[in-house]
C-alpha positions as CSV (number, residue, x, y, z in Angstrom):
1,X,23.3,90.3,52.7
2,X,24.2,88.1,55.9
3,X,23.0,85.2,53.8
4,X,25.5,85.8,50.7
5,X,28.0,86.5,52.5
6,X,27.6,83.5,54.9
7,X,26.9,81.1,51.4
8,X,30.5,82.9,50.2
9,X,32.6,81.8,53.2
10,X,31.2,78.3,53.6
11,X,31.9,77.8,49.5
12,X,35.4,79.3,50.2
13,X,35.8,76.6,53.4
14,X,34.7,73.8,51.1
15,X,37.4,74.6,48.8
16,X,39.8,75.0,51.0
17,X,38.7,71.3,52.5
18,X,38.6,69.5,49.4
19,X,42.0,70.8,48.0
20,X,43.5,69.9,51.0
21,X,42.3,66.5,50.5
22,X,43.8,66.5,47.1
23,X,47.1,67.2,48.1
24,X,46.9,65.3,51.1
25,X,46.0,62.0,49.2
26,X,48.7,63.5,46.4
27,X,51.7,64.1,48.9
28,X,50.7,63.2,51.9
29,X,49.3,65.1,55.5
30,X,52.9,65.3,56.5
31,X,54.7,66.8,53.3
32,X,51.8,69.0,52.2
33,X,51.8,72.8,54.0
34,X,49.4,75.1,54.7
35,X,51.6,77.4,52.1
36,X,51.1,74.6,49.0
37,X,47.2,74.6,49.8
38,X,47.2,78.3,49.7
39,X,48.6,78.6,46.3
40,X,46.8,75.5,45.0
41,X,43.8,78.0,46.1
42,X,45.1,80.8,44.4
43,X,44.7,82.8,48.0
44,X,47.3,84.0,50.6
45,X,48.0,82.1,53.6
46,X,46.2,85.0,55.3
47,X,43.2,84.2,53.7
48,X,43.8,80.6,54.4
49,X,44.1,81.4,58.3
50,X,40.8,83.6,58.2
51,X,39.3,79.8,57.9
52,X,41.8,77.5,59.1
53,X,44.9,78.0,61.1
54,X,46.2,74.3,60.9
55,X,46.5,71.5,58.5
56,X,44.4,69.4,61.6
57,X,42.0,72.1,61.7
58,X,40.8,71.8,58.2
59,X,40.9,67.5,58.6
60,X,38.8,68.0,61.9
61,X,36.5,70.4,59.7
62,X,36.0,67.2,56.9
63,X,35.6,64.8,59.3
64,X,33.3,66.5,61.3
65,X,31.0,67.4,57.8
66,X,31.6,64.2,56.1
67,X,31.2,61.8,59.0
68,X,27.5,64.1,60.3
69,X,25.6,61.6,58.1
70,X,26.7,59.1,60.4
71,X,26.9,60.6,63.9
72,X,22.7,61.4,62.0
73,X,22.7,57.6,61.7
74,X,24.0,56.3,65.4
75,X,21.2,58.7,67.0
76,X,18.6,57.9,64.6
77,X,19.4,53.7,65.5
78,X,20.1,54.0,69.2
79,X,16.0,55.4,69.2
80,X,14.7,51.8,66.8
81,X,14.1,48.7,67.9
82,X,17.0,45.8,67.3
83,X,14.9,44.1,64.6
84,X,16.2,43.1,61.6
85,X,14.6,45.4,59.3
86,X,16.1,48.4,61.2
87,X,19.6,46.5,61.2
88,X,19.3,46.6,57.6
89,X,18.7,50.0,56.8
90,X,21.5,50.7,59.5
91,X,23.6,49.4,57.4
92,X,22.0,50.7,53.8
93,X,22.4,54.4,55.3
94,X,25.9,53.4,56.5
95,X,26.8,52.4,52.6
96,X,25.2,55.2,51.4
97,X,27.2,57.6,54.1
98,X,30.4,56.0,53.3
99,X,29.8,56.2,49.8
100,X,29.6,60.3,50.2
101,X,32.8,60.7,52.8
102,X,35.0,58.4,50.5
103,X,37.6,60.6,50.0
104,X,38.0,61.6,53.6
105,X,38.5,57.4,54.2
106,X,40.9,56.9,51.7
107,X,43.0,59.8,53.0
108,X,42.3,58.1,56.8
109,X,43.3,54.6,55.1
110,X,46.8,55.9,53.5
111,X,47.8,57.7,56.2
112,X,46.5,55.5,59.2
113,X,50.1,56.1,61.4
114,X,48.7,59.5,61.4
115,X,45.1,59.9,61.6
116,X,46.3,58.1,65.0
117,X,48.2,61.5,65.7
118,X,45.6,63.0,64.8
119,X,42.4,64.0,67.0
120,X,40.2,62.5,64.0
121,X,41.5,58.7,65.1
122,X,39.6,59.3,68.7
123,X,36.8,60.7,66.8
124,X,36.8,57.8,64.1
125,X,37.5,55.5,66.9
126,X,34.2,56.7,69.0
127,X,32.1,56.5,65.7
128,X,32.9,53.1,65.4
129,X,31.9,52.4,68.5
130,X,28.6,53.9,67.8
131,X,27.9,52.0,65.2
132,X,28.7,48.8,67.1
133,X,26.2,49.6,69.4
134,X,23.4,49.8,67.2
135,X,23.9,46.9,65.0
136,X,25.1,44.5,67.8
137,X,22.5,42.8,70.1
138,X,24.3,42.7,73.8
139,X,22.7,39.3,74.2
140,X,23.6,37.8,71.1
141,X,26.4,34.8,70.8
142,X,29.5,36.2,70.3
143,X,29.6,34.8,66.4
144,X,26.7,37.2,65.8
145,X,28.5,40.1,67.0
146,X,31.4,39.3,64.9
147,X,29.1,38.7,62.0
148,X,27.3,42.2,62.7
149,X,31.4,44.6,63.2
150,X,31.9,42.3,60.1
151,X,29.0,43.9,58.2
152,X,30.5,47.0,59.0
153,X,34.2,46.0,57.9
154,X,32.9,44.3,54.7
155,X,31.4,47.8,53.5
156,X,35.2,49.9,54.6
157,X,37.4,46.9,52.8
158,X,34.6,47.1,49.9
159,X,35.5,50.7,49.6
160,X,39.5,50.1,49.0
161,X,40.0,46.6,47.7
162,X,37.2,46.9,45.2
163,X,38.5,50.0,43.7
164,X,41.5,48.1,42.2
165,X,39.0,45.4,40.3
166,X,37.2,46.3,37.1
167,X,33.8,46.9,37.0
168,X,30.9,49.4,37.1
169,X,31.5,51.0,40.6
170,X,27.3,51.0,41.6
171,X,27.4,47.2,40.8
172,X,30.7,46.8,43.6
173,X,28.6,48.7,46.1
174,X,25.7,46.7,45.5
175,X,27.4,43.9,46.0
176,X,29.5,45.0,49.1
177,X,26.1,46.2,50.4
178,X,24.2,42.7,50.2
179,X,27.1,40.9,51.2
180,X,26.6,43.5,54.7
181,X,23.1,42.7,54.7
182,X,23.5,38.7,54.5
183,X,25.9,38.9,57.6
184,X,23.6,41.3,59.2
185,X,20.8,38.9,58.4
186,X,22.4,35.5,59.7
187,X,23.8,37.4,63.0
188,X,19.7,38.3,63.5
189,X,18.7,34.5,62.6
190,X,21.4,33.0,65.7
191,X,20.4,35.5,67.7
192,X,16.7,34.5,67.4
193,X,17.6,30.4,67.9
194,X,19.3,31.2,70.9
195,X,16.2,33.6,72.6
196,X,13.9,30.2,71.9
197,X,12.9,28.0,74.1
């Protein structure tokens, strides 16, 4: 029983998360209200509050379940080595992660003013970080650090500018993805000139 009725509030929280997205990315966070996303649910706001009792409680709840794939990731890299085969699949596993919270990065993307507002810009913000700690070598020159954020910037403007040119949208993410891993690849080679001799 426990387990049906857990399975039955976490498939109710999951609706209520992803048509808030919709009408946040439809109207934006400001104009949409708790109220519209109840009756886009079909449910009462008193059912809505049983889950969520703000708007930023239920963008919190996304971030914090879209984004786990990468908080996963920045543990999992902070334990490997800085070799460029682990710098790859860093960034392979960050594609792939990004690929999955889309939504939730358009939604941050068209309304950055207030994801700033919002306690998801700190949260974004120490992610970020995160990631620049595990793909950056401290003792590189600073062209291969910008090379290896780059990596990282390549794959989020991949996700929005590439969505307005034609094409199959696997074959876009491909190509956003070896255009990381060149970048990622150079940044290892000039970091390995200057360690010689």
């Amino acid at each position: 029983m426990d387990g049906t009725k857990q399975r039955r509030r976490g498939d109710t929280r999951q609706r209520i998360q992803d048509v808030a997205l919709e009408l946040f990315a439809e109207q934006g966070y400001e104009k949409t209200s708790l109220r519209e996303i109840a009756e886009r649910l079909d449910v009462t706001k008193a059912a809505l509050y049983y889950h969520f009792k703000t708007k930023e409680e239920i963008i919190v709840s996304l971030f914090e379940d879209l984004t786990k794939p990468i908080e996963d990731l920045i543990e999992w890299g902070r334990e490997q080595p800085h070799t460029l085969e682990t710098k790859q699949e860093i960034v392979r596993r960050y594609s792939a992660a990004l690929d999955e919270a889309a939504p939730l990065f358009r939604f941050m993307q068209e309304n950055q003013a207030t994801v700033r507002d919002l306690s998801i810009g700190e949260m974004f913000k120490q992610r970020m970080m995160g990631m620049r700690e595990i793909v950056i070598d401290p003792e590189a020159e600073m062209v291969d650090q910008v090379r290896c954020i780059s990596a990282l910037f390549t794959m989020h403007a991949g996700m929005f500018v590439l969505r307005e040119v034609e094409g199959d949208p696997e074959d876009k993410r491909a190509a956003v993805l070896e255009v990381a891993i060149d970048l990622i690849t150079q940044a290892h080679g000039g970091a390995r000139k200057t360690q010689e001799p």
